[in-house]
N, C-alpha and C positions, 0 to 999 in steps of 0.2 A: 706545664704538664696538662691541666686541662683544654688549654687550647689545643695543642698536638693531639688531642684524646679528644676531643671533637671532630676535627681534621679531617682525624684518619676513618673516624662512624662512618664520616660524610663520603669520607675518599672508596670506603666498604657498601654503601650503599649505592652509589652512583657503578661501583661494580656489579653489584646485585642485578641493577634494573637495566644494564645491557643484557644482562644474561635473559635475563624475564624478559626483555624485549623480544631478543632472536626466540624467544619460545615461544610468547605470543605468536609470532609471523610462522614461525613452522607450524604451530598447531593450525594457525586459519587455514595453511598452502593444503597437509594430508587432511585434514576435512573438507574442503571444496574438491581435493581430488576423488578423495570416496564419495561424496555426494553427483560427482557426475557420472555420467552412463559410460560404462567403458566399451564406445561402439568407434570406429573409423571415422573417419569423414572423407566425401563424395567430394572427390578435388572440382566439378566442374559446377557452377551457378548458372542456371538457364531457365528461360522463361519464352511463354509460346509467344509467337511474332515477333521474336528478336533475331536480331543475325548475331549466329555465332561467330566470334574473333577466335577463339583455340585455332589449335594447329588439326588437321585432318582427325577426325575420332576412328579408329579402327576397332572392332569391337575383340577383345585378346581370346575372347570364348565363346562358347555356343548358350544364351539364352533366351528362352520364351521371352512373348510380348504381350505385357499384361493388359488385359483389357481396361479401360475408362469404364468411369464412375457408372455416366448416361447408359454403356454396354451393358455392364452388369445387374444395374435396372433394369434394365427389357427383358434380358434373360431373366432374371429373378421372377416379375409377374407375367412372363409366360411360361417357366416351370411351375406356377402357383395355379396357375387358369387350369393347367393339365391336373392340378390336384382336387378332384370331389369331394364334400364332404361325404364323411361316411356314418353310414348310421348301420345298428346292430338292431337284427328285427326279434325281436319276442314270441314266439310262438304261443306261447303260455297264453299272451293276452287276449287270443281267441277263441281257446278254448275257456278262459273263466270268463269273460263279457258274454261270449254265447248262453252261456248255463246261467250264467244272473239270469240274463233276458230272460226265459225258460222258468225261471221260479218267481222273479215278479209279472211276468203273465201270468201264471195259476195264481196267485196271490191276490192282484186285482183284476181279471175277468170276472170274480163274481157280482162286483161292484160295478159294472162297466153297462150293465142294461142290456146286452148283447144275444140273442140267441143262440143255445149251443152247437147249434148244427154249423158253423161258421166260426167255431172256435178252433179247429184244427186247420183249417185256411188261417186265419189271423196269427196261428201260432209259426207254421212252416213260412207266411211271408216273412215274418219279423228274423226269423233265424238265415233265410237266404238273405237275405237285406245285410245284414251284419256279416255274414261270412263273405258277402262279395266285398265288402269294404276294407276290409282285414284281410283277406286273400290279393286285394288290390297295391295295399299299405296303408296304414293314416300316421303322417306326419304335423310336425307345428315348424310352420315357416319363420324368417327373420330370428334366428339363433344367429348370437353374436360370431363375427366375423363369420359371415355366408352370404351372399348378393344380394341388394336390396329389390329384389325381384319374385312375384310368383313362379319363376318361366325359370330355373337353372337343373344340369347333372348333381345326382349323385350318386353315391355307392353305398348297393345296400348288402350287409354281411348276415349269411344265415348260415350256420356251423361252419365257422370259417371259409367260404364259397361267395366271391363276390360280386354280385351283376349290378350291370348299370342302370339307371333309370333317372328318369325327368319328374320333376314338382308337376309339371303338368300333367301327367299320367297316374300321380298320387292323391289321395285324399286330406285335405283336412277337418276339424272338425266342421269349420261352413260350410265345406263342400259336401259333407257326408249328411249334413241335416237339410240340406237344399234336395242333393238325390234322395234320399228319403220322402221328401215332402212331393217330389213329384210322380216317383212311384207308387208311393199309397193311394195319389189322385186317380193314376193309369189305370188302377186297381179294384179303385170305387170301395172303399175299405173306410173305417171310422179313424180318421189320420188323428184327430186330437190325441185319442185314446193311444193309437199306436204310436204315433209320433214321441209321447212323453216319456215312452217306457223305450224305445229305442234311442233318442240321444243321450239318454242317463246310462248309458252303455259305450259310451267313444269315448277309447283312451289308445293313446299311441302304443302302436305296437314297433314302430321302428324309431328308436332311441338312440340319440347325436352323440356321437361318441367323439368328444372332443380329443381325448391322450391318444387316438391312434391317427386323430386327423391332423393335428399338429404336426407327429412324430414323422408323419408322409412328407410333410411339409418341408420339415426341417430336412429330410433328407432329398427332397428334390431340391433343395439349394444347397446342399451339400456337393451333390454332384454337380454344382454347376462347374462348368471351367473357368477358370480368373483369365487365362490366359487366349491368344488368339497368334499362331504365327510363332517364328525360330527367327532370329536374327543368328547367323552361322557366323564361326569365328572367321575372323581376318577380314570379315565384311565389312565396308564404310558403312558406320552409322550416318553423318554428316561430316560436309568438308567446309574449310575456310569460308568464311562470307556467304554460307547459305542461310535463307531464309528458317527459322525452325516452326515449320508448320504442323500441323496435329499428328503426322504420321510420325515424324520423327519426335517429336513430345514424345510423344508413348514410348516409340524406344528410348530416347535418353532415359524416362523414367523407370522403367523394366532394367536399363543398366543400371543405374541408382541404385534400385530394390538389390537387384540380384549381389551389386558389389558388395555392398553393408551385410548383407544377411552371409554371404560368405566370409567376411570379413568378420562376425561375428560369430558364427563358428569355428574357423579356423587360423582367425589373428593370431599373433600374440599377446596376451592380453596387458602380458606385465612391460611391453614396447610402448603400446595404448595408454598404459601409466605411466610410463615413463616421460612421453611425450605431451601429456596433462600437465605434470611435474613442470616438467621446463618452461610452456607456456604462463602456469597460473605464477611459478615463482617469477617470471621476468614483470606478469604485471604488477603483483603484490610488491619486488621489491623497486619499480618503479615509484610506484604509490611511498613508498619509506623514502627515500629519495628527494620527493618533491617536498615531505613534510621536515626534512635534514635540511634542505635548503630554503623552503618556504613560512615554512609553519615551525620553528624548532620547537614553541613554546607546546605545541601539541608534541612533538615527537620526542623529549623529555618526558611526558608524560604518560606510564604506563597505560594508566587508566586509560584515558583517552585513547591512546591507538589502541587498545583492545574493545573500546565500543565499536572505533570505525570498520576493525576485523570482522568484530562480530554481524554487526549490519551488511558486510560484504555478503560474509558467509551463510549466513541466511537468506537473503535474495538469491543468491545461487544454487543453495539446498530446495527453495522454494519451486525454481524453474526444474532443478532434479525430478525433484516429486510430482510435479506435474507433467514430467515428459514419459515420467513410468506410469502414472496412472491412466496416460491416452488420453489427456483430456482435447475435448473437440478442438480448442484452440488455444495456442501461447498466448494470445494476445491478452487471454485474458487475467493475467499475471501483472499486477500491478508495476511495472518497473521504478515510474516517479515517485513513487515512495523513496526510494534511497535516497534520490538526490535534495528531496522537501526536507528530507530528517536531518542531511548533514547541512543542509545550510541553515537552517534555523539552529542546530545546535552549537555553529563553528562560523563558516564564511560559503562563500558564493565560487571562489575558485577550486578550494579541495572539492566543493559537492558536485562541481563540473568534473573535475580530476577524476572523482571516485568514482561515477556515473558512466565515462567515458571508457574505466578500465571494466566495468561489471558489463557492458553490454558487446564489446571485447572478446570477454569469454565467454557470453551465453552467444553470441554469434554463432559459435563452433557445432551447435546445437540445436538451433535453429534452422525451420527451411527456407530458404530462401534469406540469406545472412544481408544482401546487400539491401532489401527492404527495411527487413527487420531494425538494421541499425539506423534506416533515413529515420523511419519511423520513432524510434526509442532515443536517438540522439536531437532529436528537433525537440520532442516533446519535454527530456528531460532539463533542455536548455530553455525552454517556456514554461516550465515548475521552477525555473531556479529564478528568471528574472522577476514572472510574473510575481515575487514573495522577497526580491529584494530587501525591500525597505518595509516587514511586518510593523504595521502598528496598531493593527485590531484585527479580530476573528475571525470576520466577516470575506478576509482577503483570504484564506480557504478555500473558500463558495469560488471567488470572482476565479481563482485558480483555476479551480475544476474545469471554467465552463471555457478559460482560455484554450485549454489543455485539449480538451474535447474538441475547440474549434480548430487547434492547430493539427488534431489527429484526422477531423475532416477532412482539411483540405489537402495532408497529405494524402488518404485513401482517394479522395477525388483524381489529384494530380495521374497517381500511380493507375489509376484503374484506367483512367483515358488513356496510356500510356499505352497499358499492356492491352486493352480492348480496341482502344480507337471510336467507341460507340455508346453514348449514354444509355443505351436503350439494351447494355448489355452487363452494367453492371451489376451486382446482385450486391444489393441495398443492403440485406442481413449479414453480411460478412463486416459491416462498420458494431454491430451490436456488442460482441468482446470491446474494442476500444472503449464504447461507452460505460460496461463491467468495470474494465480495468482502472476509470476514473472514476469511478462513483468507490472502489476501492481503494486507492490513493486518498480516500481521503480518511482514511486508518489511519494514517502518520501523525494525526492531532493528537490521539490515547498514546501513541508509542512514542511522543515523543516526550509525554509528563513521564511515560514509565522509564525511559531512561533517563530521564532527569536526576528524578530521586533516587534509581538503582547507578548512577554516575555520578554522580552532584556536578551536574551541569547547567549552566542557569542558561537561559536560552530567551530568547526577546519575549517571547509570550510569559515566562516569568516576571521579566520586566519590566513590561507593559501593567500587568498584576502589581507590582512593588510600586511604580508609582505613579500609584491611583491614590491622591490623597485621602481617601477614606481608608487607608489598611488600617489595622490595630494602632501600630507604634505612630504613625503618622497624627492619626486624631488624636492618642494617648496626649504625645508633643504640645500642639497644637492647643490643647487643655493647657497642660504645664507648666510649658515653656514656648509661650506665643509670639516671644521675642525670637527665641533662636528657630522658633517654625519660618518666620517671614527671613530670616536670614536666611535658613536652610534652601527656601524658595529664589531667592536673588539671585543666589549660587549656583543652584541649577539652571538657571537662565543662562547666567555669564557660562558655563560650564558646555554647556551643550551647545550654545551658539559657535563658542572656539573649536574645543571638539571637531563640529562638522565641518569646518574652514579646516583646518589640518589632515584633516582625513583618522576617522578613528569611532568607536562606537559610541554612539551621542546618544542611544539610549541605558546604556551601561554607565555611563556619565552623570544623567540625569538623578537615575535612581541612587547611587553612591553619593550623589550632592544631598537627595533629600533625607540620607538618613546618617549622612557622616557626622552628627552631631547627635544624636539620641541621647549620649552618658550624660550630655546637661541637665538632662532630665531628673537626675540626682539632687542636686542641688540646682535648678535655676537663677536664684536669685543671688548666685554668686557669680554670675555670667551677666555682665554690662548691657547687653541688649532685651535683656529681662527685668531691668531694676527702673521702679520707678520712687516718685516723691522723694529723691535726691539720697536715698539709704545703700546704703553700700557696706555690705557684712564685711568684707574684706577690711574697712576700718578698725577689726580689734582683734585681727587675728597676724599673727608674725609673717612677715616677707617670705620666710618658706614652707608657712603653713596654706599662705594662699597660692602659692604657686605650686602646691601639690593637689593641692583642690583642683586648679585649673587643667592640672598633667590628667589626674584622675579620669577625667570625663572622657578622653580615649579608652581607658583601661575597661570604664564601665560598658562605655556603649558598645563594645567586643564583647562583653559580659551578655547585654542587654539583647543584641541582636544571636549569636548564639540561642538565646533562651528560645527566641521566636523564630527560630531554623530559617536566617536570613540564608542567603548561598555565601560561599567562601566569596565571589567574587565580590560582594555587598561590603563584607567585612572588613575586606582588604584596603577599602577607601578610610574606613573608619580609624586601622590601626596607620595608614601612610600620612594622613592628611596636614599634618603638624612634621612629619620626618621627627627626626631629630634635631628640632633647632629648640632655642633658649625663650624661656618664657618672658621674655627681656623685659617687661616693665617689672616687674618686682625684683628681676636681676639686677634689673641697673639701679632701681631703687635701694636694695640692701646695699652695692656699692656705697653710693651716694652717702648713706646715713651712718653705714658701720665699717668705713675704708680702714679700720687698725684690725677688724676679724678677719680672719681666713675662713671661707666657704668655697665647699663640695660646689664646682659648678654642675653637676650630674643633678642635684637637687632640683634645678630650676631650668633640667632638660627633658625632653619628651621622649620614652626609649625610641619612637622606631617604630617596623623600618620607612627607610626613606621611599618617596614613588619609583613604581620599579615600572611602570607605563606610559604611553600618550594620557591615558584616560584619568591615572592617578597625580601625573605631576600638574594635569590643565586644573582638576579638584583642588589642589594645595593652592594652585597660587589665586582661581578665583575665590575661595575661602579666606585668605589673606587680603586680597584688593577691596573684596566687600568691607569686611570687619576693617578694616584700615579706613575705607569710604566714608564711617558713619563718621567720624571723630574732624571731617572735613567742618570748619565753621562757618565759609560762606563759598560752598563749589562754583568754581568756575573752569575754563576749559584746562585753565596753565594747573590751578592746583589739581587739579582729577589726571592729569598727564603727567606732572611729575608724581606724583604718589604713583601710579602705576608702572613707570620707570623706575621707581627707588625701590618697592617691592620686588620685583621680579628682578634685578639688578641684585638685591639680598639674596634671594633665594640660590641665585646662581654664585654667588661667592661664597653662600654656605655650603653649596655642594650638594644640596638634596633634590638639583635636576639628573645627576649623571647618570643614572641610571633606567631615566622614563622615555629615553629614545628621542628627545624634543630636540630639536634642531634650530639654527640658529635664528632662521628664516622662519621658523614656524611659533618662536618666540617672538618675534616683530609685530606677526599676522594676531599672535595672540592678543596683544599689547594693544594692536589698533583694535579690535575687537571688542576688550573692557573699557578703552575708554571712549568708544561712540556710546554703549550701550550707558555705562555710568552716568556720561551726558545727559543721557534720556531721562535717567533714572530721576537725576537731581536738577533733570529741565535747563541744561546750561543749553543757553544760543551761543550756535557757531558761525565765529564770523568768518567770512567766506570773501 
């Protein structure tokens, strides 16, 4: 009954997690579709200097022909030239500067030494003097944006009535205290005296009125026309095999414009969706597909296909929002970010796969798709190799600068392409690619945060795990210095086989060095830790020691849990023994008590058995080593046969069937432990 009542959990959840599956995938499909712009797309890809291959273009309708960039520039600052600035004159400021003038002359004329018979000359010069200046205008030149010049028009408003006039026919205050200075001389008049008391009198009477000179501004570019020219229906835009030279550029782009912008007015909108629909479900369920036939171990795993989802759908939503905000350039959107994240998280062919299907759909979206994707599909393929084989931080950096070089020489390629002339590319249009890589390298943060929001161990974790300095490592090491150097052996034999079979040798590695940690428990109940010939296991019962020895699996599951190893860490530590018999105290209790009956379960290891390449290569080099030491005088026969009689055990106990290992890649293994073993215990081979 319990069996059937576990079965059937089992047989209820693996129902469960299809359903959550397909839910996953439909929620990624209507969120990628609501995150993209629900706009047409312009069936025709064209670029200037290219011969069109379409079939004749005939234009279906009557539309303008929108002017070029360079056009709209020229218009723009010479509707600006035609704009003066304007200034608002003060009347007011002539009459109160006059009347100062007027009371600080009586004020200090008496002080001044002056005879007063030449006091009303001195007073009417200073007043004409001042009234022609202010009757003239006094201005302050070099107010932001106005021409770096004394010599420009402007417009000067006086009760809203506005005439033109020149900086050079105006006054400023130097110009006003220089004419001062020489009409006083003209005059034979005491200039010091007058002089003082009239330039403490210059203050602008016409005042830059920036909000009406803008507003003129803005609206002589208002009026400008975008457009130049009708392209009339049923008229050939271009035919078969012609050149596409500047004139016709402009029209294909003015059909462009004009198709989209009607198209989104008057599509259908819910067709546009419809047809989103179709595309992003064909690639998403492509992508499901490749991971049923390639990857099952991922695609059984909810978790996991809803990070890939999620990572889809955010690169997607990313280029969304940046196609509504207008920003200057796509390029500047990181793309190698996806495919850095899935292969350091997963493998090197899904991050191709996945890469391959995301810029697929951003194509649709994009101008100029057939670039876009040279561009975005080299580069992604040069993030994925360039990080192959991670084994330090540093290969990030060298990433980058690959990335960057291989987006060089695509924009190089493409520019002589489409120019034909170095002396025509425009250098700042590489500066996004360089953005886009120095942002790619955001994948390093994002890919700790979905580590721990996944619990995905990923090579930069396991690079981190084995580093013999972590905690449990040196903890060991202290402890239990015997099973540290074993632990060490293991990983050699481990990783060396591994990467002959094809499988992750750093995943291997790290699982070798911490598949024994619960010795840690007790040490000195473990052979490889016991010295001056004591061996505790002498006074304890054949099946108290061989639950000792079970134990130290059960613990080091214990032990690494505490220290938030990753499931994948732990999984070495509960497989590494499978379920076989702890045979030397098994065969000993035979041996001594053949009239008892005993539980063989006693002096078995639960479980489970390697369910890997990575966990069955761990078991048997953990077995070949610990077998090795007990060699009395190694030579090449005894190190080959023990490594033949081991792996020969293993497979007749059953605890490879499961790890994928092959028969051929058991041989390779084989040869593998026993050149290294050689090494180990210096046997010469005769040859």
């Amino acid at each position: 009954m319990a069996k059937f009542s576990i079965s059937r959990q089992r047989a209820v959840v693996r129902k469960y997690a299809v359903g959550v599956k397909f839910l996953l995938i439909l929620l990624c499909v209507l969120l990628i579709i609501l995150a993209l712009p629900k706009q047409t797309k312009f069936r025709y890809e064209f670029e200037k200097g290219r011969i069109w291959n379409q079939k004749e273009l005939i234009a279906p309708y009557n539309f303008a022909i929108l002017k070029t960039s360079a056009e709209l520039e020229k218009d723009q600052e010479a509707a600006l030239q035609n704009i003066s600035p304007v200034y608002q004159l003060n009347e007011d400021v002539q009459r109160q500067q006059v009347e100062g003038f007027v009371n600080d002359f009586n004020l200090k004329w008496a002080s001044a030494g002056l005879p007063d018979k030449v006091k009303s000359r001195y007073l009417e010069m200073g007043r004409t003097l001042l009234n022609h200046v202010y009757a003239t205008g006094l201005i302050t030149l070099g107010i932001k944006n106005q021409p770096a010049t004394d010599n420009y028009n402007v417009t000067a408003v006086n009760k809203n009535v506005a005439s033109a006039k020149n900086t050079s026919g105006l006054f400023t205050k130097e110009k006003a205290v220089t004419y001062f200075e020489q009409e006083l001389t003209l005059h034979n008049v005491d200039k010091a005296f007058m002089l003082d008391l009239l330039q403490n009198r210059l203050q602008n009477n016409l005042i830059y009125d920036d909000k009406l000179t803008s507003r003129l501004k803005r609206d002589a570019l208002d009026n400008i026309s975008t457009t130049q020219g009708m392209v009339q229906k049923d008229e050939v835009i271009i035919t078969k095999g012609s050149v596409i030279n500047d004139e016709v550029y402009q029209k294909l782009v003015s059909y462009k414009k004009y198709f989209e912008d009607s198209a989104r007015a008057n599509g259908n909108r819910w067709q546009v969706f419809f047809g989103q629909f179709l595309l992003v479900s064909l690639t998403i369920t492509l992508l499901i597909i490749f991971l049923r036939l390639f990857r099952k171990d991922i695609y059984q795993n909810n978790r996991l296909v809803g990070l890939i989802l999620l990572v889809i759908t955010a690169m997607l939503a990313t280029l969304s929002g940046a196609i509504m905000l207008q920003i200057p350039n796509l390029y500047y959107i990181p793309y190698c970010i996806v495919p850095i994240i899935i292969r350091i998280l997963f493998d090197t062919r899904l991050a191709l796969n996945i890469h391959l299907l995301v810029i697929l759909i951003a194509g649709f979206y994009v101008p100029n798709s057939f670039e876009f994707a040279f561009y975005e599909i080299t580069a992604g393929m040069v993030s994925i190799y360039s990080i192959k084989n991670l084994l330090r931080r540093g290969q990030f950096l060298t990433s980058a600068l690959i990335i960057t070089l291989n987006y060089f020489a695509a924009f190089v390629g493409i520019s002589f392409i489409r120019e034909g002339d170095i002396s025509s590319i425009e250098w700042l249009e590489f500066f996004p690619f360089v953005v886009s890589v120095m942002l790619t390298l955001l994948a390093y943060p994002l890919i700790y945060a979905f580590e721990k929001a996944f619990r995905i161990t990923s090579d930069l974790t396991l690079i981190e795990l084995t580093n013999t300095n972590a905690a449990l490592l040196r903890e060991m090491a202290f402890k239990a210095p015997g099973t540290f150097q074993h632990s060490l052996q293991v990983a050699n034999l481990a990783e060396n086989a591994i990467y002959s079979i094809g499988g992750n040798a750093l995943l291997v590695r790290a699982g070798a060095l911490y598949h024994d940690i619960g010795k840690m428990e007790n040490p000195l109940y473990f052979i490889e830790n016991q010295t001056a010939g004591f061996n505790p296991h002498d006074k304890l019962s054949y099946e108290e020691s061989a639950q000792i020895i079970i134990r130290h699996v059960r613990k080091g599951v214990e032990m690494a849990g505490r220290a938030n190893l990753p499931d994948d860490i732990i999984n070495f530590i509960r497989t590494h023994h499978g379920n076989t018999r702890v045979d030397y105290f098994y065969q000993s209790f035979l041996k001594n008590f053949p009239e008892k009956f005993i539980d063989e379960n006693i002096f078995r290891y639960p479980g489970p058995i390697p369910f890997s390449k990575e966990t069955g290569v761990l078991m048997l080099a953990d077995s070949v080593e610990a077998a090795s030491r007990s060699i009395k005088e190694p030579d090449a026969k005894s190190i080959s046969d023990l490594v033949d009689r081991i792996v020969n055990y293993k497979l007749n106990q059953n605890q490879l069937k499961d790890s994928d290992i092959t028969l051929k890649d058991l041989e390779t293994i084989k040869t593998i432990f026993k050149r290294m073993l050689m090494s180990i215990y210096h046997v010469r081979i005769d040859y």
